[in-house]
C-alpha positions in Angstrom: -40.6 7.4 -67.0 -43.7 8.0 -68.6 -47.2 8.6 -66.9 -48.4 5.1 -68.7 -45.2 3.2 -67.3 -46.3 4.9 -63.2 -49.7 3.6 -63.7 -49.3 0.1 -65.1 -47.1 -0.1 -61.6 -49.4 1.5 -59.3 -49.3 -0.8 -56.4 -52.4 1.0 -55.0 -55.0 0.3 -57.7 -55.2 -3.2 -57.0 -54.5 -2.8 -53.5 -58.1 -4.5 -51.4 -58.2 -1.5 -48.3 -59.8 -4.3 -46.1 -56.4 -6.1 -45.9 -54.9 -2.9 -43.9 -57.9 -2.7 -41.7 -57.5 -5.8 -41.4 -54.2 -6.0 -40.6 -54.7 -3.3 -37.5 -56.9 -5.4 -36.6 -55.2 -8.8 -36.3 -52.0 -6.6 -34.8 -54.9 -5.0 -31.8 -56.2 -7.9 -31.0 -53.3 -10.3 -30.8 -51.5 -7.7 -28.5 -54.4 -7.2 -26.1 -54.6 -10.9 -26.5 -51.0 -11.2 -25.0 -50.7 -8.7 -22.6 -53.9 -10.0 -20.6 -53.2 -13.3 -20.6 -49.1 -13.6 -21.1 -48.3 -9.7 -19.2 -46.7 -8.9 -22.6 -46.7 -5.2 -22.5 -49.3 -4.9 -25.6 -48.4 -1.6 -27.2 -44.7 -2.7 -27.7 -46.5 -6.1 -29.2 -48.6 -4.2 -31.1 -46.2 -2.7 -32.9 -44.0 -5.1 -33.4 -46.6 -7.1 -35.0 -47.7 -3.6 -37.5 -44.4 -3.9 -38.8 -44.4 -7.7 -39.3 -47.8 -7.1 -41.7 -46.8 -4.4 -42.9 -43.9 -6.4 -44.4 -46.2 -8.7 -45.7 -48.3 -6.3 -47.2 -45.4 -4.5 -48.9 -44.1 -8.0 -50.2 -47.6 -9.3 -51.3 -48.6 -6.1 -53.4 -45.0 -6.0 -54.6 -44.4 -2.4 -53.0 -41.1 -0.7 -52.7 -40.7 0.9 -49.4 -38.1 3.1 -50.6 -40.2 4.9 -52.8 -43.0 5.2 -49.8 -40.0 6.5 -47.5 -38.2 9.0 -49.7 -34.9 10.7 -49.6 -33.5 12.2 -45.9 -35.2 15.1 -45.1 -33.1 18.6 -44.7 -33.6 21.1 -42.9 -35.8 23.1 -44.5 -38.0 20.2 -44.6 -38.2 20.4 -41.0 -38.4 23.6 -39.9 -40.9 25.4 -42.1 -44.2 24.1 -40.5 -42.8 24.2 -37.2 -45.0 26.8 -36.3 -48.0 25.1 -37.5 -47.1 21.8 -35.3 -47.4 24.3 -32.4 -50.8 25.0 -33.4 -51.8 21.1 -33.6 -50.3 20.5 -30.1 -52.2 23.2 -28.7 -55.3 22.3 -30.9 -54.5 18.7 -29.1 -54.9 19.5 -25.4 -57.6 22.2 -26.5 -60.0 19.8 -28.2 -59.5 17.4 -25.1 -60.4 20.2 -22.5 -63.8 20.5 -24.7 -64.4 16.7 -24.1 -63.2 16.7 -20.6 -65.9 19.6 -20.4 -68.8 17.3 -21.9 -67.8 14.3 -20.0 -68.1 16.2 -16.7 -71.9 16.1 -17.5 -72.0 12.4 -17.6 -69.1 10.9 -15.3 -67.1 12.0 -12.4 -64.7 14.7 -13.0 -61.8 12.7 -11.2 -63.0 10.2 -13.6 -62.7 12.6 -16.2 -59.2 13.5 -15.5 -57.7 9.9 -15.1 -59.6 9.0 -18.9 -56.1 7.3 -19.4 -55.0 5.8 -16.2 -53.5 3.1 -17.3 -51.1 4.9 -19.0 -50.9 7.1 -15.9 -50.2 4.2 -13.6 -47.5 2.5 -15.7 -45.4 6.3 -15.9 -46.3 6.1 -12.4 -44.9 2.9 -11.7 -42.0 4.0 -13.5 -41.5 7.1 -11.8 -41.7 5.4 -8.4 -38.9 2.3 -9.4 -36.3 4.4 -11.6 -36.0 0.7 -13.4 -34.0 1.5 -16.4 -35.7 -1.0 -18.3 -38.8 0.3 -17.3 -38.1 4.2 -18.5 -36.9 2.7 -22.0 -39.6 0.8 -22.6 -41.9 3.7 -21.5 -40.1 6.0 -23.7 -39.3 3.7 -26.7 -43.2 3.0 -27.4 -44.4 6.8 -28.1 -41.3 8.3 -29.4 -39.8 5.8 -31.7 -42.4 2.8 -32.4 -45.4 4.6 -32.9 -43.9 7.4 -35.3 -42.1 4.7 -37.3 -45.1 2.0 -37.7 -48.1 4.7 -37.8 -46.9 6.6 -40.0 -45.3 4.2 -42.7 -48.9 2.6 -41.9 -51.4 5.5 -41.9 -49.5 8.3 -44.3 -47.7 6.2 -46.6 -50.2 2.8 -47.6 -53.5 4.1 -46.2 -52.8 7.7 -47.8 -52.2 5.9 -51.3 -54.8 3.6 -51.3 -57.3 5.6 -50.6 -56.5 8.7 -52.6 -56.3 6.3 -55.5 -59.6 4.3 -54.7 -61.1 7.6 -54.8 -59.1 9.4 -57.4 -58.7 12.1 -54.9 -55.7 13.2 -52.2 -58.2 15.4 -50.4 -60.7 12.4 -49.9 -57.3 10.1 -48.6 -56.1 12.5 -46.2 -59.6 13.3 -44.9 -60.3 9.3 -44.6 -57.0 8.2 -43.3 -57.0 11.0 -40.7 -60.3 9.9 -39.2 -59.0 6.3 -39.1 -56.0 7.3 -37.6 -58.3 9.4 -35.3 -60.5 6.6 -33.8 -56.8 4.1 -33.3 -56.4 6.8 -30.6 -60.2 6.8 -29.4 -60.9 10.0 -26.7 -58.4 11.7 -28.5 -59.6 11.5 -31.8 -60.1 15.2 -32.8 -56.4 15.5 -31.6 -55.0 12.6 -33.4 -57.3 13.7 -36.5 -55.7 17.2 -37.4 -52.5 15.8 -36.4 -53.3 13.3 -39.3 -53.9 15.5 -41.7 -51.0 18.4 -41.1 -48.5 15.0 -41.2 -50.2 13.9 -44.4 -50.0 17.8 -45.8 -46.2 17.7 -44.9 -45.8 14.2 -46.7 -47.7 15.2 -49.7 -45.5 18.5 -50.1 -42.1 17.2 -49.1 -42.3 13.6 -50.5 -40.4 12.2 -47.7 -42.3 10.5 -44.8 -38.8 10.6 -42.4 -40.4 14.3 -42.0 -44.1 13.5 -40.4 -42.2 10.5 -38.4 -39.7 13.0 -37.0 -42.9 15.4 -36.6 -44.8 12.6 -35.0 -41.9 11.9 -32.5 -42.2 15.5 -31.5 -45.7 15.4 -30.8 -45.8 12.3 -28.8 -42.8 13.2 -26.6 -44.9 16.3 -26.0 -47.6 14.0 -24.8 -45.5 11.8 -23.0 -43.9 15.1 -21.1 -47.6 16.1 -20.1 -48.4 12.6 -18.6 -45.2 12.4 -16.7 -45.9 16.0 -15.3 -49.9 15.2 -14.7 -48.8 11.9 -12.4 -46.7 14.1 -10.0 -49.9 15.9 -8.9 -53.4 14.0 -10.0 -54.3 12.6 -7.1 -54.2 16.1 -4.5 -56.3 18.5 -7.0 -59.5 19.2 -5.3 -62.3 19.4 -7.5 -64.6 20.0 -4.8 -66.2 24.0 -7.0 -67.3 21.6 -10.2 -68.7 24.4 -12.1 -65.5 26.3 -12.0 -63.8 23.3 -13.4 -66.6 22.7 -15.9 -65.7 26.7 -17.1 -62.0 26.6 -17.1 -62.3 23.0 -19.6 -64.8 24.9 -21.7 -63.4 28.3 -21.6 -59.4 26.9 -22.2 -60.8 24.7 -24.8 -63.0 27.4 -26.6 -59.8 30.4 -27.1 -56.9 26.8 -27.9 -59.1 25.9 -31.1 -60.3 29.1 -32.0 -56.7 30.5 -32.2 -54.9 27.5 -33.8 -57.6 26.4 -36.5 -57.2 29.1 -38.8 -53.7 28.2 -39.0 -54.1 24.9 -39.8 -56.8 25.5 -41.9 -54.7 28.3 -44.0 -51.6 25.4 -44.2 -53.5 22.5 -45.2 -55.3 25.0 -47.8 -52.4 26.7 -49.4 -50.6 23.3 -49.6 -53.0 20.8 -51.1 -54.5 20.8 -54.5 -55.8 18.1 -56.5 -54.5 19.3 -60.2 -51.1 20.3 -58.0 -49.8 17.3 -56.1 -49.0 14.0 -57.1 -48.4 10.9 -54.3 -45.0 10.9 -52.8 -44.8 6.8 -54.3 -45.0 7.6 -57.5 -42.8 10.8 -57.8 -40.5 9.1 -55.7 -40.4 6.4 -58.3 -39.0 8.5 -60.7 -35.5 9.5 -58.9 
């Protein structure tokens, strides 16, 4: 197929960004909507209604999802940035120990340490009742909704459409990775890299079943952490508040300074702009 033919089809020219972010939207409010007024759990809404839009986006700008999705990943695919995932996890808790650190100045540091105790409560809750149900449910959201919906969302249409409205990759991972960054708020410089190491591996391999298997990986990390942080957040004693303040910044300071330069070195090595076409279009061509 020639280049002509690939850009007389590109989906992703034509493509108006405001109906993605709009789409988020729509899906964010609806599910908070539901679950205040209905007791619908809202994440599991939320995503249920991503993938409903982003049906209808595929379907409006005539998009093949196969060509976003790629072929199945092998193993190679998944194993040779393993080691820089372990840097992003540990960049993760590292960059959240820095804000725990500044927030200390401005809140209370039990406060601080319960910044998502909703979430804590509900793994609480389920801890406490063992409802089957309950432990799916908890599970199923992080480790199989999420990776499937945020990625297909973020990586594969936000990724296009911006590096083509920009006529630059670099530009589209930078932009969708801050997007995807403030979807999960406190933990935005977290969520951020994590954005842009997923996109890398997307952009390199082609195959977006390799960030979603990535991005399962990552958030049962997460939901590990929480599980272990219920068993004992309520009996820490945070009475010496300047020794706290110093472990957060201290902890913080060594995670990022040791994992960025490894990040920094992957993402570098793997992305050019005169080297790497969108996975879409080379897809398009098997």
């Amino acid at each position: 197929m020639s280049e002509g033919r690939i850009e007389s089809e590109n989906v992703f020219k034509a493509m108006k960004i405001r109906w993605p972010i709009f789409v988020l939207s729509i899906a964010l409010i609806l599910s908070t909507f539901f679950e205040k007024y209905l007791k619908i759990d809202s994440e599991i809404l939320y995503y249920l209604l991503s993938g409903i839009f982003i049906i209808w986006i595929a379907k409006r700008n005539k998009m093949n999802i196969k060509n976003l999705v790629g072929k199945l990943p092998n193993f190679k695919d998944n194993i040779s940035p393993f080691g820089v995932f372990i840097c992003v996890c540990i960049f993760s808790v590292a960059s959240l120990l820095i804000i725990f650190f500044l927030m200390t100045f401005l809140i209370d540091i039990n406060r601080v340490v319960g910044l998502n105790s909703e979430v804590f409560s509900k793994i609480h809750t389920v801890k406490q009742t063992q409802s089957l149900t309950k432990i799916i449910l908890t599970v199923i959201d992080p480790i199989l909704l999420a990776p499937v919906f945020e990625e297909i969302f973020f990586r594969g249409i936000l990724l296009h459409r911006l590096s083509e409205k920009f006529n630059s990759i670099r530009i589209g991972i930078f932009l969708s990775s801050v997007l995807f960054g403030i979807l999960h708020l406190w933990g935005f410089f977290g969520a951020f890299i994590f954005g842009v190491f997923t996109s890398v591996i997307y952009i390199k391999t082609k195959k977006l079943l390799v960030p979603i298997l990535y991005h399962s990986l990552y958030n049962s990390y997460n939901v590990l952490m929480m599980f272990n942080s219920t068993s004992n957040n309520s009996e820490i004693d945070f009475s010496e508040i300047g020794i706290v303040r110093m472990a957060f910044l201290i902890f913080g300071f060594i995670g990022i300074s040791l994992t960025i330069p490894f990040i920094f070195r992957y993402v570098r090595k793997n992305i050019s702009e005169s080297n790497n076409k969108l996975p879409y279009f080379i897809n398009s061509l098997d």
